[in-house]
C-alpha positions in Angstrom: 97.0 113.6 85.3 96.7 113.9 81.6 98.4 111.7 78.7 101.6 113.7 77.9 101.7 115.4 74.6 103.1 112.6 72.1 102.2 109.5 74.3 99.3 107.2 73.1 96.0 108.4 73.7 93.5 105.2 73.5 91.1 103.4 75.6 91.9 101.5 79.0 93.0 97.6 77.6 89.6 95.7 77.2 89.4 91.9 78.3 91.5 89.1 76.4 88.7 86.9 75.0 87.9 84.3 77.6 89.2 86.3 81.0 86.9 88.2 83.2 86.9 91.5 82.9 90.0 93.3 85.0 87.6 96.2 86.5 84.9 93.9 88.8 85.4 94.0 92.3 87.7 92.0 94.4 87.1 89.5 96.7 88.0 90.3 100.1 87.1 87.6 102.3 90.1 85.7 103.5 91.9 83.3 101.8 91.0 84.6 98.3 93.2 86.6 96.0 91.5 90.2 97.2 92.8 89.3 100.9 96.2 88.2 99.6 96.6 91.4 97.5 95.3 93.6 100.4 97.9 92.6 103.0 100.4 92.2 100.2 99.4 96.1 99.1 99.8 97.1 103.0 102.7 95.7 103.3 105.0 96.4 100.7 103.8 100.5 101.0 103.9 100.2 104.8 107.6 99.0 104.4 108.7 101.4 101.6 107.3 104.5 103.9 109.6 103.3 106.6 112.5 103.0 104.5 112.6 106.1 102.6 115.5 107.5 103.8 117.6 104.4 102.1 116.0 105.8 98.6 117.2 108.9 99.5 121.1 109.4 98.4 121.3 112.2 100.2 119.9 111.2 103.6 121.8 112.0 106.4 123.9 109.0 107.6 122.9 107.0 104.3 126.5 106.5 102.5 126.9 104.0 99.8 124.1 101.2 99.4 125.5 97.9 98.5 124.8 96.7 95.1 124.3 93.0 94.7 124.2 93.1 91.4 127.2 95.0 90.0 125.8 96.5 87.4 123.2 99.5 89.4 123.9 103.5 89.2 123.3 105.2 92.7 120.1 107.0 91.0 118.4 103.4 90.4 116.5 103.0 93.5 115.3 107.0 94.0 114.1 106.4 90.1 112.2 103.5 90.8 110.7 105.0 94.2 109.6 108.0 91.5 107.8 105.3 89.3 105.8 104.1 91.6 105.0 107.7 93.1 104.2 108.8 89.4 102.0 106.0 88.7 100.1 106.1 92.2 99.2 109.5 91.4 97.6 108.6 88.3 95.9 106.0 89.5 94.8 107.5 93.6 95.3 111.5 93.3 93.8 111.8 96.7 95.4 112.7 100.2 96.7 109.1 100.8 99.6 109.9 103.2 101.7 107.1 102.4 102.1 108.6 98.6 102.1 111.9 100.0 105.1 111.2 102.3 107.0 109.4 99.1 106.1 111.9 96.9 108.0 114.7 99.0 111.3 112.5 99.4 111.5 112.4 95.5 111.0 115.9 95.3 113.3 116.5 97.5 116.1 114.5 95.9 114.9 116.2 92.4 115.7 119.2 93.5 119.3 118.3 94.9 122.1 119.8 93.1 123.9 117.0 93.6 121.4 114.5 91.8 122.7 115.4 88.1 126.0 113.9 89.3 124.3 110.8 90.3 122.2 110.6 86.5 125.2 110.3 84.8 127.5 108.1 87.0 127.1 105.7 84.7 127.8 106.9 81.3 126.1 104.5 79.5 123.1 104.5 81.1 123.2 108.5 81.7 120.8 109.2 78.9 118.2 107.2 80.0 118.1 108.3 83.4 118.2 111.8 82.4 114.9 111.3 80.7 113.5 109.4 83.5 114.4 111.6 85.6 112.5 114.1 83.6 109.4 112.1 82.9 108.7 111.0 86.4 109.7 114.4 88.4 106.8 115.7 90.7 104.9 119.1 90.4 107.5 122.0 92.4 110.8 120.9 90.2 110.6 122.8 87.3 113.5 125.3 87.9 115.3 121.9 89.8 119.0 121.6 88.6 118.8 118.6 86.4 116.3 120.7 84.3 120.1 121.7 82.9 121.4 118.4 82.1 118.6 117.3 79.9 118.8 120.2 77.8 122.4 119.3 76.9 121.2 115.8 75.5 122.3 115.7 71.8 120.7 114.2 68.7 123.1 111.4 68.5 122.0 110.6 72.1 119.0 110.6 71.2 119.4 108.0 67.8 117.6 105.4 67.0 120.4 103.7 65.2 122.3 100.7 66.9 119.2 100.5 69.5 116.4 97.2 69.5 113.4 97.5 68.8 112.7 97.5 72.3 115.4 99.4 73.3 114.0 102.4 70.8 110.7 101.7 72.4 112.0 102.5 76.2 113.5 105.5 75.0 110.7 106.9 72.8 108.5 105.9 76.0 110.5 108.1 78.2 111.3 110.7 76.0 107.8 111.5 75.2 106.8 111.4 78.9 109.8 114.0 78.6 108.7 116.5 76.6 111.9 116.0 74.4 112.5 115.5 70.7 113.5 112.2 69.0 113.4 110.2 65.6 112.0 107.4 67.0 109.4 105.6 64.9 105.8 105.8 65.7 104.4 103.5 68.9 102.5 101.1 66.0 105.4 100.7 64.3 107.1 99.8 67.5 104.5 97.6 68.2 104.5 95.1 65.1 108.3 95.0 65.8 108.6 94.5 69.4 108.9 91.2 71.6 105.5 91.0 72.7 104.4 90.1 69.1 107.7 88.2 68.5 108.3 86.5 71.4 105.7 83.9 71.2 106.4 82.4 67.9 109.8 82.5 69.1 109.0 79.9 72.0 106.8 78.0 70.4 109.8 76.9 67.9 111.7 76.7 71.0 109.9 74.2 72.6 109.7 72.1 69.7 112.9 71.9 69.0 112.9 70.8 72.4 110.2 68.2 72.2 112.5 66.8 69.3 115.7 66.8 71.0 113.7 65.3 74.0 112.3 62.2 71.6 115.8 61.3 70.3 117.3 61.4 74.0 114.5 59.4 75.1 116.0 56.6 72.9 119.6 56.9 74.3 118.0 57.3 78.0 114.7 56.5 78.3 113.2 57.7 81.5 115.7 60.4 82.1 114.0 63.4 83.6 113.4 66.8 81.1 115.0 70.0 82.9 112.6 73.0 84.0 113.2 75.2 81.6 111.8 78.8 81.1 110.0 79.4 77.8 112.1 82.2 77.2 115.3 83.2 78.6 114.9 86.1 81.6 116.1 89.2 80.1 113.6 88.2 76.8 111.1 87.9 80.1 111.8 91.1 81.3 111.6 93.1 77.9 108.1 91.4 77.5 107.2 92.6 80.9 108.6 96.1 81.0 107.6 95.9 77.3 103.9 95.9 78.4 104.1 98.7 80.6 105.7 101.1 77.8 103.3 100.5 75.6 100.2 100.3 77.2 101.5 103.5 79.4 101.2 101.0 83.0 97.3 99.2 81.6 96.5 103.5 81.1 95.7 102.5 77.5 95.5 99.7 75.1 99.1 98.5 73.8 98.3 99.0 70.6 99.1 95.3 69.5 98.2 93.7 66.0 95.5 91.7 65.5 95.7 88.3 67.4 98.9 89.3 68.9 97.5 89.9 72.6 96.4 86.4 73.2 99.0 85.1 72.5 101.6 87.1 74.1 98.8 86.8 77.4 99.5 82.8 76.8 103.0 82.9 76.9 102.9 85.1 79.8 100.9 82.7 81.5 103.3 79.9 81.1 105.8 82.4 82.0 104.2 82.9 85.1 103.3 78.9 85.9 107.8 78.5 86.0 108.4 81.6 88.1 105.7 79.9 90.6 107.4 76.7 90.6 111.0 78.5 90.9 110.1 81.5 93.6 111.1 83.7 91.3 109.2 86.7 92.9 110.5 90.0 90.9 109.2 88.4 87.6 105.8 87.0 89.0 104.7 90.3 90.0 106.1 92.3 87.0 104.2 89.2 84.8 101.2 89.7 87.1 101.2 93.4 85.6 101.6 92.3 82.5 98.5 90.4 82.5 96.4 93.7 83.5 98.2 95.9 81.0 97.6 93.2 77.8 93.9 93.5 79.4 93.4 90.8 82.1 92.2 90.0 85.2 94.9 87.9 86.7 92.6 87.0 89.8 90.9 85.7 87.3 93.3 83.3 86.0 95.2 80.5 87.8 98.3 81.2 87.0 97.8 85.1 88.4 96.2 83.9 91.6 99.1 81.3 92.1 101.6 84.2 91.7 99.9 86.7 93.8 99.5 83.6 96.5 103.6 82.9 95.9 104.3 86.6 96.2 102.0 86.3 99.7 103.8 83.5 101.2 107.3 85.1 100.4 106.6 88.5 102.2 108.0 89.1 105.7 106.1 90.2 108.6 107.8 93.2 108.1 106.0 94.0 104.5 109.1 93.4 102.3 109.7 90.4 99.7 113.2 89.7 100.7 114.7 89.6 97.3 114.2 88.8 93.2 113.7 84.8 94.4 114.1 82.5 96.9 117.9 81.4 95.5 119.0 85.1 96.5 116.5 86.3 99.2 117.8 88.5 101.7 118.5 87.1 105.3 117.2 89.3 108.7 120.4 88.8 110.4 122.0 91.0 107.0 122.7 94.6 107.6 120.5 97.3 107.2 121.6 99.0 103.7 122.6 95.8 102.6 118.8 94.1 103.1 117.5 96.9 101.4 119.8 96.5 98.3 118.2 92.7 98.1 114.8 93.7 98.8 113.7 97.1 98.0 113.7 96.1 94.1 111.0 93.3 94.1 109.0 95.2 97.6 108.6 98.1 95.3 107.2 96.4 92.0 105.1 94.3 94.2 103.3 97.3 95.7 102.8 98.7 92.2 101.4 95.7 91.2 98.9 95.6 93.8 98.2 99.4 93.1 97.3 98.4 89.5 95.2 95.7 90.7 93.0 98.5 92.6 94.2 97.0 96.2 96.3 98.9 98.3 95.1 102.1 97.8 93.5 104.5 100.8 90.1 103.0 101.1 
């Protein structure tokens, strides 16, 4: 697949200074990182091929999914299942059933007229999943009905004004991919502004405010243990994550960071990734784990990678699923069907992706 017109053209991320570079061959002999990946890669895509009717919202039989977390549109998981079939045709255009088999189910739903509906049940979110809907629709849906409801996106829809700078930088992203006008600044501009640039010097003067606040207290209660406490808080995690991926087009290019920038936002990352091993907090491991390969390293390379890609291992079921965004709200086996999936299919799906970005799970 090509670069869409407007998107960064650029080279594939080179190596951060001092990591190994992320295109040598895995290991594959067990108990190293390539085996872990491998039977994490089999796994998760085995599971999603077996659930695809509960991505489907218009499966027979599959009613209303549960939604744990309140705040999901009905289009959310079909979306997410188009991701990772849009991406694993970039990266494996062959005959590999498994992507095959997905790839129909989202045309299918594409072509639905009753998926429009879906895109805008939630009218704040509507605009963005119009053009994500858009961006990641499969070859055969060109004349499919929610061709009709992109074209009636408006230019105030499309403003920059009122959005972050990561905010502008998900909808340019997406818009591009799109084929749709915007007055969204320029991807360098976006870059110099954005969290992974930010974000570090942010935490630093986090943590030693901390350190301070720690000394004093230490004089009031000396021996009184320090709380585990993220560098940053999560959704400041997860714009640096999904922040990555825009930029860098999911590690297809370079993200375009300033000078310097890139090792340092790799650092915080990894320290980032060091308390989501410690915690079990899988959904942000493997979106950190991506990350790492699309800011240009080889997390089998580093320790905290191959820790996460070894936590992720030890929390996936025998059925190929991670059971949920962490350990403190994994999904049980006794739960129903739709509801498991509601818990699970989020963090199962980013987890394959991962491992497709990592070159494992692919048709060998």
């Amino acid at each position: 697949m090509t670069t869409t017109p407007g998107l960064r053209a650029g080279p594939v991320p080179g190596p951060v200074p001092g990591a190994a570079s992320a295109s040598r061959p895995r290991h594959t002999d067990d108990g190293t990182p390539g085996h872990g990946l491998e039977r994490l890669g089999a796994g998760t895509l085995g599971w999603i091929g077996r659930h695809l009717d509960h991505f489907d919202p218009f499966a027979p039989g599959h009613g209303h999914t549960p939604d744990p977390g309140g705040a999901h549109r009905p289009a959310k998981a079909a979306l997410e299942l188009a991701l990772l079939t849009h991406c694993w045709t970039r990266l494996d255009p062959g005959d590999d059933p498994r992507r095959v088999d997905a790839t129909d189910r989202v045309r299918a739903v594409w072509r639905h007229p009753g998926f429009p509906r879906l895109l805008s049940a939630e009218p704040r979110g509507a605009t963005q999943y119009r053009l994500a809907c858009a961006a990641l629709a499969p070859t055969g849906t060109e004349d499919a009905p929610f061709r009709a409801a992109l074209a009636r996106l408006t230019a105030a829809d499309l403003a920059p004004a009122g959005r972050s700078p990561y905010q502008r930088l998900e909808l340019r992203y997406y818009a591009d991919k799109a084929g749709v006008a915007h007055a969204v600044e320029s991807y360098p501009e976006l870059a110099r502004r954005n969290v992974l640039v930010t974000l570090p010097a942010t935490a630093l003067a986090r943590a030693r405010r901390r350190d301070a606040l720690d000394s004093r207290n230490a004089d009031i209660a000396p021996g009184a243990p320090r709380p585990d406490e993220p560098p940053v808080t999560v959704p400041e995690a997860y714009a640096l994550t999904h922040s990555a991926f825009y930029l860098s087009d999911f590690a297809r290019t370079g993200p375009g960071l300033p000078d310097g920038a890139v090792a340092d936002a790799a650092a915080l990352t990894g320290r980032l990734l060091d308390h989501c091993v410690r915690h079990d907090w899988w959904d942000l491991a493997a979106e950190l784990v991506m990350t790492q390969v699309c800011l240009g390293l080889d997390p089998t390379d580093t320790p905290e990678g191959t820790a996460a890609v070894d936590c992720l291992a030890r929390a996936q079921r025998p059925d190929g699923s991670i059971p949920g965004r962490s350990a403190a709200t994994r999904a049980s086996a006794a739960d129903p069907a739709a509801e498991y999936f509601a818990k699970a299919y989020h963090t199962t799906l980013v987890t394959a992706l991962m491992t497709l970005l990592l070159g494992t799970g692919r048709t060998p």
